[in-house]
C-alpha positions in Angstrom: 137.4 81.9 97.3 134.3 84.2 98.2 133.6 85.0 94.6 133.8 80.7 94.1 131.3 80.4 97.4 129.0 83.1 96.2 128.9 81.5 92.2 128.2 77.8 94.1 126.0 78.8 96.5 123.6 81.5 93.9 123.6 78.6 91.4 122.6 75.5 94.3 120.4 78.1 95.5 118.7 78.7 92.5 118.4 75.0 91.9 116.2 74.3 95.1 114.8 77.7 94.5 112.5 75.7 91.5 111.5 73.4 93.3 108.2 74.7 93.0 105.6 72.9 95.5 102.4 74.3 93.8 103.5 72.5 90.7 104.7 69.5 92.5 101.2 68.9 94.8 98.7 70.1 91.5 100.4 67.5 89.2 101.7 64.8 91.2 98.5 64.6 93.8 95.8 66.6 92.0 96.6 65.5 88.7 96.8 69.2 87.0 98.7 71.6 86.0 98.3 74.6 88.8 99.5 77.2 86.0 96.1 76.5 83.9 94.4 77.1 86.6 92.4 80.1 88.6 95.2 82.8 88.4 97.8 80.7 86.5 100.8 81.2 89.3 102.2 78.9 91.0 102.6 79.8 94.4 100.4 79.5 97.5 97.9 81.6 97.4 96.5 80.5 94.1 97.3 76.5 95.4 94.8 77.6 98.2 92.1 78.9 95.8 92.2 75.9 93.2 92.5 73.1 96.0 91.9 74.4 99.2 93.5 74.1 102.8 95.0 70.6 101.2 96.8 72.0 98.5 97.8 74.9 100.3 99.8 72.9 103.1 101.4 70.7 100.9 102.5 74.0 98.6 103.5 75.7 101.9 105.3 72.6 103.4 107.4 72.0 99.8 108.2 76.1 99.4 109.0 76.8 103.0 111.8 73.6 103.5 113.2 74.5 100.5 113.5 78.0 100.9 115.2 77.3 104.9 117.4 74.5 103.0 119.0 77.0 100.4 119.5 80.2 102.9 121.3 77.6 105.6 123.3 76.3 102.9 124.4 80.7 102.0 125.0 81.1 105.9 127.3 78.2 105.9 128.9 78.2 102.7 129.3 81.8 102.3 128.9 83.5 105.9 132.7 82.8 106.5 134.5 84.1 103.4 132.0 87.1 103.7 132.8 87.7 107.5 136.6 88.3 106.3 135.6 91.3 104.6 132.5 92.8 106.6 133.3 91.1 109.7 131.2 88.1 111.4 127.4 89.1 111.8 126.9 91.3 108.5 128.9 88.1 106.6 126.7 85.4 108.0 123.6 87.9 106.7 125.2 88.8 103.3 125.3 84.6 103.1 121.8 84.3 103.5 120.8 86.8 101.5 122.4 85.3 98.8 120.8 82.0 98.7 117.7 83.8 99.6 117.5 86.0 96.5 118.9 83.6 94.2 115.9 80.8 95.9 113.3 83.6 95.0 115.0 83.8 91.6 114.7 80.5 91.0 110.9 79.8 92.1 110.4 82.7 90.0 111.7 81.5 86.8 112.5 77.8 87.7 114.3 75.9 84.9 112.8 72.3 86.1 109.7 74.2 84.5 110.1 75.8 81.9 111.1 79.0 83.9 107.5 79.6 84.3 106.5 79.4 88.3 105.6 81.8 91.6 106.2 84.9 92.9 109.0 84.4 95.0 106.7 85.5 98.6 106.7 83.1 100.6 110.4 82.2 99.9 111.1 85.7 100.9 109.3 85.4 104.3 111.3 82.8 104.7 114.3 83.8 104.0 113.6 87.0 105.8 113.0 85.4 108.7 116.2 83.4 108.9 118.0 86.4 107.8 116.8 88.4 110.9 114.2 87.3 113.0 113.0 90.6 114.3 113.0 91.8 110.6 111.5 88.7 109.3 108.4 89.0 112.0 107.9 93.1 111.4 107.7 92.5 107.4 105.2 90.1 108.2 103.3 91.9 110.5 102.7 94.2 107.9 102.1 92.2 105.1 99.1 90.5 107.6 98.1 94.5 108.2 97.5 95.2 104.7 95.9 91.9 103.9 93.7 91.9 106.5 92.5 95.9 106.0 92.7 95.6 101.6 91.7 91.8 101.3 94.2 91.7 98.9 97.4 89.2 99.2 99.0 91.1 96.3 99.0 94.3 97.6 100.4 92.7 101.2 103.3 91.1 99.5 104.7 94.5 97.5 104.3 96.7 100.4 106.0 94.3 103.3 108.4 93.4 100.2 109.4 96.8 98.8 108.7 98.6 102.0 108.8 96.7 105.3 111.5 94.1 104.7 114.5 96.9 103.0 113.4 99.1 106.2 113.5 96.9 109.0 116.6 95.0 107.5 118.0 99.1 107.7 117.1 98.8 111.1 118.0 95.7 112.6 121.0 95.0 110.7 122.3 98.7 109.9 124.6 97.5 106.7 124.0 99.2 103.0 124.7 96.5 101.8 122.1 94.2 103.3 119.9 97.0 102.7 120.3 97.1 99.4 120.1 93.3 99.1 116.4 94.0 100.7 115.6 96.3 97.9 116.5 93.8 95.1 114.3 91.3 96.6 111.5 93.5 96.8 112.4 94.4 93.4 111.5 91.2 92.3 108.5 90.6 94.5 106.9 94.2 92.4 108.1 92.7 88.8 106.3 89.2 89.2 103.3 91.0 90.8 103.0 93.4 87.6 100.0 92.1 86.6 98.3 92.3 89.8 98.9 95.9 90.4 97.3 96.5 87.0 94.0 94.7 88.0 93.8 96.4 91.4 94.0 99.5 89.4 91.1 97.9 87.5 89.3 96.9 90.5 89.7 93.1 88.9 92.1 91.5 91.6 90.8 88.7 93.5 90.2 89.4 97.3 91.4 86.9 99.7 89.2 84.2 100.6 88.2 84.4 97.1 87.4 80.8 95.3 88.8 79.9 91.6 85.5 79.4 89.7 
C-alpha cells in the first residue's frame, strides 16, 4: 500500500509540479513565450526581470499554490502508510518530501511543456517550509544572506539548497532519511542552475535588480 501511495502521489505531484506560472502569466496575459526571453527560464526571478513586480506576483501566486497543493496532498496521502514504518512525525515529513521533490521535478522538466521550464526554487521554499517550518525559515534566511551580500539569486538558491535546507532538515528533524531527501533536492536545485555557476565563474551572471534588455 505505501509503495501504491508513494507511485500516486510522485506521479499527481509531478503533474501540478508543471504547472508552471511563468509560462502561464508570459503567454496567457503577456502574450509571450517567457522561455525566449531575458534568461530563457521560466521561474520567478526571470518573470520579474522580463515583466516586472506584475508578472512576478502572478508567477509567484501560480508556483507557490501549487507547490502547497502537491506537498499537502504527500502529507495526507502518504504520511500514514509512512508513519507505520518510521513512526508518526518522520512519516508525515517523508510524505511531504515526496510530493515536494517530485513538484520540483516536475516544474523542472514539466511535460504540459515540453519538459522545458524552471528551477525548481521557489517550489523548494515552499515545500521546505511546509515540511518544517523552522527549517523552511533558516534555509531562507540564508538564501536572503547571500543574495543580499553577492547580488546574485543563483548563488542564494545553490547554497540555502545544497547547504542550508539538507542541514537544518539534519537538525530539526534528526532522520537520515529526511536528510538525504534534502540532499536530492538540492541536487537538483545545483543541476538546473549549471549554467549559472558557469557565468558567475565568468563574471557574466546577472545581479539582482538587474533589467532584461
Amino acid at each position: 500500500m505505501l509503495v501504491l501511495s508513494l507511485t500516486l502521489t510522485a506521479i499527481l505531484a509531478y503533474a501540478l509540479g508543471g504547472v508552471n506560472g511563468a509560462i502561464i502569466s508570459s503567454k496567457y496575459i503577456f502574450g509571450k513565450d517567457i522561455r525566449e526571453s531575458g534568461s530563457g527560464n521560466a521561474g520567478l526571478t526571470n518573470a520579474y526581470r522580463v515583466y516586472g513586480l506584475k508578472g512576478a506576483i502572478i508567477t509567484f501566486a501560480i508556483d507557490t499554490a501549487k507547490a502547497a497543493i502537491a506537498v499537502a496532498i504527500g502529507w495526507l496521502w502518504i504520511g500514514g502508510e509512512a508513519a507505520k514504518l518510521v513512526g508518526p512525525e518522520v512519516g508525515s515529513v517523508v510524505g511531504k518530501f515526496v510530493a515536494g521533490f517530485f513538484a520540483m521535478v516536475g516544474h523542472a522538466f514539466p511535460i504540459w511543456y515540453g519538459f522545458k521550464g524552471g528551477r525548481g526554487v521557489l517550489v523548494c521554499g515552499v515545500a521546505a517550509l511546509m515540511i518544517h517550518p523552522w527549517a523552511g525559515i533558516c534555509s531562507v534566511g540564508v538564501f536572503l544572506v547571500v543574495v543580499a551580500i553577492s547580488r546574485y539569486v543563483s548563488l542564494g538558491s545553490i547554497v540555502a539548497g545544497l547547504v542550508a535546507f539538507p542541514l537544518f532538515t539534519g537538525i530539526f528533524v534528526n532522520h537520515s532519511i529526511c536528510t538525504g531527501m534534502a540532499v536530492a533536492c538540492g541536487l537538483l536545485i545545483v543541476l538546473m542552475h549549471a549554467p549559472n555557476i558557469s557565468r558567475i565563474i565568468r563574471g557574466k551572471e546577472p545581479k539582482f535588480g538587474a533589467k532584461s534588455r
